[in-house]
C-alpha positions as CSV (number, residue, x, y, z in Angstrom):
1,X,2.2,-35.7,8.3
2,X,-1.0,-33.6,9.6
3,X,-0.1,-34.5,12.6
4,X,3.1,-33.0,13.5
5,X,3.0,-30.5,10.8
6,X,2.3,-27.7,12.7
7,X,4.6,-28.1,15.3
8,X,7.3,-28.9,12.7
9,X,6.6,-25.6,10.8
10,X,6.3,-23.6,14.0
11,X,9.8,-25.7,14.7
12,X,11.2,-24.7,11.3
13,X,10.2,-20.8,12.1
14,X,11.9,-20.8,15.5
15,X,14.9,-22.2,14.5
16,X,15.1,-19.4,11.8
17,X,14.7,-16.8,14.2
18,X,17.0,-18.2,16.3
19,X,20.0,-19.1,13.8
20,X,19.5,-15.6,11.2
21,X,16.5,-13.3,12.4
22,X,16.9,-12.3,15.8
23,X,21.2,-12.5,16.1
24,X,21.3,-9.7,13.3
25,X,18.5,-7.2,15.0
26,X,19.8,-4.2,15.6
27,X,23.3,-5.3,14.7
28,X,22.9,-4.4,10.7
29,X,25.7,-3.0,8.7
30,X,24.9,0.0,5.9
31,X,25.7,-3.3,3.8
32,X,23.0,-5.2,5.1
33,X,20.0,-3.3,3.8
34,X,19.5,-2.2,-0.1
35,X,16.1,-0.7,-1.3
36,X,14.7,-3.5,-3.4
37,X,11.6,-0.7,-4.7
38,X,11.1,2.8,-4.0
39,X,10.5,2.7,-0.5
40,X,10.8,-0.8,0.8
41,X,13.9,-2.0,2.5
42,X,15.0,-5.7,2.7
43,X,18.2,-7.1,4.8
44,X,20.1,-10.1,5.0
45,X,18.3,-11.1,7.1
46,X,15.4,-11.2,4.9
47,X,17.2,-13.3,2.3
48,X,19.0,-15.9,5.0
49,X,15.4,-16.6,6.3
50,X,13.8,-17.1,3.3
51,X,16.7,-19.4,2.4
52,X,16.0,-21.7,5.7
53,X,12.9,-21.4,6.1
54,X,12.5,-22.4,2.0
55,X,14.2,-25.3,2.2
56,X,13.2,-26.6,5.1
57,X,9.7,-26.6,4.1
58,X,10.9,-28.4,0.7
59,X,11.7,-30.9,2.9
60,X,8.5,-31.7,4.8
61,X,6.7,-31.6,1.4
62,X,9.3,-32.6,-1.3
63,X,7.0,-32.1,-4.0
64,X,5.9,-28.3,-2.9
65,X,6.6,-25.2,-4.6
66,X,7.4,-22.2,-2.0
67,X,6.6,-18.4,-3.0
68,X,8.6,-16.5,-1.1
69,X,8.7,-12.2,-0.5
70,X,11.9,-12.5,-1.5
71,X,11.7,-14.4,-4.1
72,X,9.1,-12.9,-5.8
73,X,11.0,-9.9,-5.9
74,X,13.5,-11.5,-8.0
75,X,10.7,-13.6,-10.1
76,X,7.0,-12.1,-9.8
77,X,6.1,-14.9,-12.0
78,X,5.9,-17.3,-9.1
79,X,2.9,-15.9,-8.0
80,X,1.2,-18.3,-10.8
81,X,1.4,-20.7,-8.6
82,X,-0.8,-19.6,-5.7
83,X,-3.6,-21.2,-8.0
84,X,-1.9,-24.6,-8.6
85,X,-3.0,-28.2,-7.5
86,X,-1.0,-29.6,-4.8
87,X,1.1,-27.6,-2.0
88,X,2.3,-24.0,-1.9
89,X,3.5,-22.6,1.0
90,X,3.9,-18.6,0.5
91,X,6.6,-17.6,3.0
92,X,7.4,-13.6,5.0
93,X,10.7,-14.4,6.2
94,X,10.8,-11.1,8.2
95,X,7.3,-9.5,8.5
96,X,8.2,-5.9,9.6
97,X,11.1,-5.5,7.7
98,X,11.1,-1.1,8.0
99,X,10.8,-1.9,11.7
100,X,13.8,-4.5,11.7
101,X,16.2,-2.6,10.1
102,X,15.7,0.6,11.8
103,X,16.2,-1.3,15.2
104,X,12.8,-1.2,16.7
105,X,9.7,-3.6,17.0
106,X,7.4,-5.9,16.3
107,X,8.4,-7.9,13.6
108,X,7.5,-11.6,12.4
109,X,7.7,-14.7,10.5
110,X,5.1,-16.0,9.0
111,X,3.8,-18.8,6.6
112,X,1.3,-20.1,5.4
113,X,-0.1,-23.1,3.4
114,X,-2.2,-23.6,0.4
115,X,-3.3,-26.9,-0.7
116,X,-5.6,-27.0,-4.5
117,X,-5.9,-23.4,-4.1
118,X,-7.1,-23.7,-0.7
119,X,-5.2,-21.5,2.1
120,X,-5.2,-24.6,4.7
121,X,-2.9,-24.1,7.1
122,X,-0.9,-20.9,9.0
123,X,1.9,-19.5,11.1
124,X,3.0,-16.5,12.9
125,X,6.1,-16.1,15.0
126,X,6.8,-12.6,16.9
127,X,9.9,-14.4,18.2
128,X,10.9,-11.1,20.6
129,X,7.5,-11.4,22.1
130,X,8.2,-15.4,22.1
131,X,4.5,-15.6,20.9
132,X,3.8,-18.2,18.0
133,X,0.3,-19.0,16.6
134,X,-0.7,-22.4,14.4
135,X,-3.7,-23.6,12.9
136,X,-5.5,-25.5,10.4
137,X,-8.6,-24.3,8.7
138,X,-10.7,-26.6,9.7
139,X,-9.2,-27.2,13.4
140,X,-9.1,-24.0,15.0
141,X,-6.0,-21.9,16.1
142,X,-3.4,-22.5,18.3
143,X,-1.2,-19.9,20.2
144,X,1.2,-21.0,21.9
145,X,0.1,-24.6,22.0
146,X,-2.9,-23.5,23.6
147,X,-6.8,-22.9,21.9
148,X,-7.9,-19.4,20.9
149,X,-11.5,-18.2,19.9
150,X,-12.8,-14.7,18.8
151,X,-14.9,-13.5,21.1
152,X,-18.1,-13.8,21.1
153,X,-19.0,-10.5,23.2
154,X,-19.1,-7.6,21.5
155,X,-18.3,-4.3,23.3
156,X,-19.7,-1.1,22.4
157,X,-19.2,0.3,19.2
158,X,-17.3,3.5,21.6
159,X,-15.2,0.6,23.2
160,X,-14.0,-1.3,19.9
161,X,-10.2,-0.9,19.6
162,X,-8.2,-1.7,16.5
163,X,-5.8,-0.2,14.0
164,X,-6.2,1.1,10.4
165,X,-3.3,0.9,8.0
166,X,-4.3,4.8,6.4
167,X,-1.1,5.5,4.8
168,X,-2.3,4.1,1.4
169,X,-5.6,4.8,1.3
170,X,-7.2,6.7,-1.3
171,X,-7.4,10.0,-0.1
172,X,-11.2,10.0,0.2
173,X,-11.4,7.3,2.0
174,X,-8.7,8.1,4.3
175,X,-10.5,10.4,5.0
176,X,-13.6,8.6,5.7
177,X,-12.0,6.2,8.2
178,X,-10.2,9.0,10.4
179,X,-13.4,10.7,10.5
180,X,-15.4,7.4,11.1
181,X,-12.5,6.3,13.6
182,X,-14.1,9.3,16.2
183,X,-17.0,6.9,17.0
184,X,-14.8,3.9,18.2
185,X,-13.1,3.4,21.4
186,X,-9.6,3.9,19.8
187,X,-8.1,3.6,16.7
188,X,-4.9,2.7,16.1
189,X,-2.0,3.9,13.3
190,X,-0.9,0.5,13.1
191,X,2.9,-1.2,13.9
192,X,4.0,-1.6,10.0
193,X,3.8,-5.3,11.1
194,X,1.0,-7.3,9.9
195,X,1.9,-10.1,11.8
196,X,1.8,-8.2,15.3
197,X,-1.5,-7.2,14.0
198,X,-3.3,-10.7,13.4
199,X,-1.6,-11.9,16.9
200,X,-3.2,-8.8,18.7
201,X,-6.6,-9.9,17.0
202,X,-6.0,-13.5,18.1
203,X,-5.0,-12.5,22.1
204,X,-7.6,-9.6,22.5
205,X,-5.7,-6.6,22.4
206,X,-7.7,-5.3,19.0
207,X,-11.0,-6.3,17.8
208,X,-10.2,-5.2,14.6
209,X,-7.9,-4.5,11.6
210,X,-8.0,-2.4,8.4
211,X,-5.5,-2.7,5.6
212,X,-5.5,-1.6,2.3
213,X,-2.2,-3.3,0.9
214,X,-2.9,-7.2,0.6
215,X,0.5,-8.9,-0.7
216,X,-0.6,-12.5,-0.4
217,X,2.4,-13.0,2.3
218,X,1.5,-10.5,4.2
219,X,-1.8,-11.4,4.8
220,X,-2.4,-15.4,4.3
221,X,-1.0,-16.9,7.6
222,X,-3.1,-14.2,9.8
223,X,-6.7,-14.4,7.5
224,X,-6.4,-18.5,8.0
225,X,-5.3,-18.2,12.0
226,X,-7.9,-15.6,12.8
227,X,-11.0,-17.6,10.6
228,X,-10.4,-20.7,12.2
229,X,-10.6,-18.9,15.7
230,X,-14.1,-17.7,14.5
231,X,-13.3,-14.5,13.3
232,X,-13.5,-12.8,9.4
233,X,-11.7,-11.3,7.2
234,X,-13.0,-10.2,4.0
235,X,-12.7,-7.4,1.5
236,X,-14.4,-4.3,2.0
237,X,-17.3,-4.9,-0.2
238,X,-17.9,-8.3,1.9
239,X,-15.8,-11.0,-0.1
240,X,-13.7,-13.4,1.6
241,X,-10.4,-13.0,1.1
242,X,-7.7,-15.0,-0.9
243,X,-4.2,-14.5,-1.3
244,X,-4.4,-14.9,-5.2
245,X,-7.2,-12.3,-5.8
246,X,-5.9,-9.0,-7.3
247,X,-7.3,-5.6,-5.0
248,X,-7.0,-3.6,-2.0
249,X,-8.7,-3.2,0.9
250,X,-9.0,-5.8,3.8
251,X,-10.9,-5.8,7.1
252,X,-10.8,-8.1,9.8
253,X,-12.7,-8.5,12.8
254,X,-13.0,-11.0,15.9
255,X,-16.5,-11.7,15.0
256,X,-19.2,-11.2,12.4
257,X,-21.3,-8.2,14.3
258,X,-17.8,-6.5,15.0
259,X,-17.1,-6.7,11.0
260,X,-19.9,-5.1,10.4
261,X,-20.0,-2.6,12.7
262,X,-16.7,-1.4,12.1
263,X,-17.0,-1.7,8.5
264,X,-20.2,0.9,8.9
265,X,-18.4,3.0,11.1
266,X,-14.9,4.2,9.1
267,X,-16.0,3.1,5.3
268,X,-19.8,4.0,5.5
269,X,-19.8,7.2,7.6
């Protein structure tokens, strides 16, 4: 099953891009979006992927449990199981979801595998930019079928461009990073996508990322594709990430001295 289990996720996730996800973009009805929490949207389309993409993972691992966006909005219980022995997959049928519903781009589909615990496999699918990334922990990352590594040159701190999610930072340290964001090349608002902002990370066009919303589906698939092509991503006080630890705050870098350095430049300035 290792064997052809990342192309038969990566398989699964095109064919639900293809069948629901990319026929209803930009052609949603009033009746096709509800507010499921103050604030955040979710579409049909939303709910149709989850629905394929569930069951079709079901079916390459009968005895799995799947945690779904979705469904965890109906049941926040299931997020028990992100601890369990044996197979989770936590699924983002539409990563992006503001973006999708008001018409515009990126957006993604992304899951991500946990096995005892252990997040061991990942996927991310901007299907508009035809752009899918797949990798096992231990293996290294794929994109588009073909091997990806962070980088190992580091560019001048005044050359380092990435994105920070600011909207719900504390305010002081909001503050901090806009401030700290002066001494970098550029620094980014961000594309209300995490997906689009792991894949940037994994093809070059960001060194870095800074969130501080960590929802476990949101951020497992692009932690997992971006360690196993030699980056990091940990917490800001330096712990590695999980997807079942409680907290906010996430950086994540190409490499170790770019962590660091960016981490010193917008949360220790």
């Amino acid at each position: 099953m290792a064997d052809t289990l990342l192309d038969d996720v990566g398989d699964l996730l095109l064919e639900a891009a293809d069948q629901v996800v990319v026929p209803l973009f930009r052609k949603l009805d009033d009746a096709d979006v509800s507010e499921k929490a103050p604030g955040e949207v979710v579409t049909v389309a939303d709910r149709r992927a989850e629905e394929l993409i569930s069951a079709g993972l079901r079916r390459l691992r009968p005895n799995s449990v799947v945690v779904g966006e979705e469904g965890v909005a109906d049941d926040p219980g299931l997020l028990r199981h992100l601890r369990d022995s044996g197979d989770v997959w936590l699924v983002d049928p539409v990563d992006g979801t503001a973006n999708f519903a008001a018409g515009r781009r990126p957006f993604a589909l992304m899951v991500a595998l946990l096995t005892d615990g252990r997040p061991t496999a990942g996927w991310i699918l901007d299907p508009l930019a035809e752009t899918l990334a797949a990798g096992w922990a231990d293996e290294g990352t794929l994109l588009n079928g073909q091997p990806v590594g962070a980088a190992d040159a580091v560019p001048p701190l005044g050359d380092l461009r990435g994105a920070a999610m600011t909207r719900f930072l504390p305010p002081e340290s909001r503050d901090r990073v806009r401030a700290g964001g002066r001494r970098l090349g550029e620094l980014l608002p961000g594309q209300h996508c995490a997906g689009r902002e792991y894949l940037d990370i994994l093809t070059g066009e960001q060194q870095f990322t800074l969130f501080w919303r960590t929802l476990p589906w949101d951020h497992a698939p692009g932690t997992l594709l971006v360690r196993a092509a030699g980056g990091v991503a940990r917490r800001f006080d330096g712990v590695d990430y999980h997807p079942a630890d409680e907290g906010s705050g996430l950086l994540v870098a190409v490499n170790e001295q770019v962590w660091t350095e960016v981490r010193e430049a917008l949360l220790d300035s």
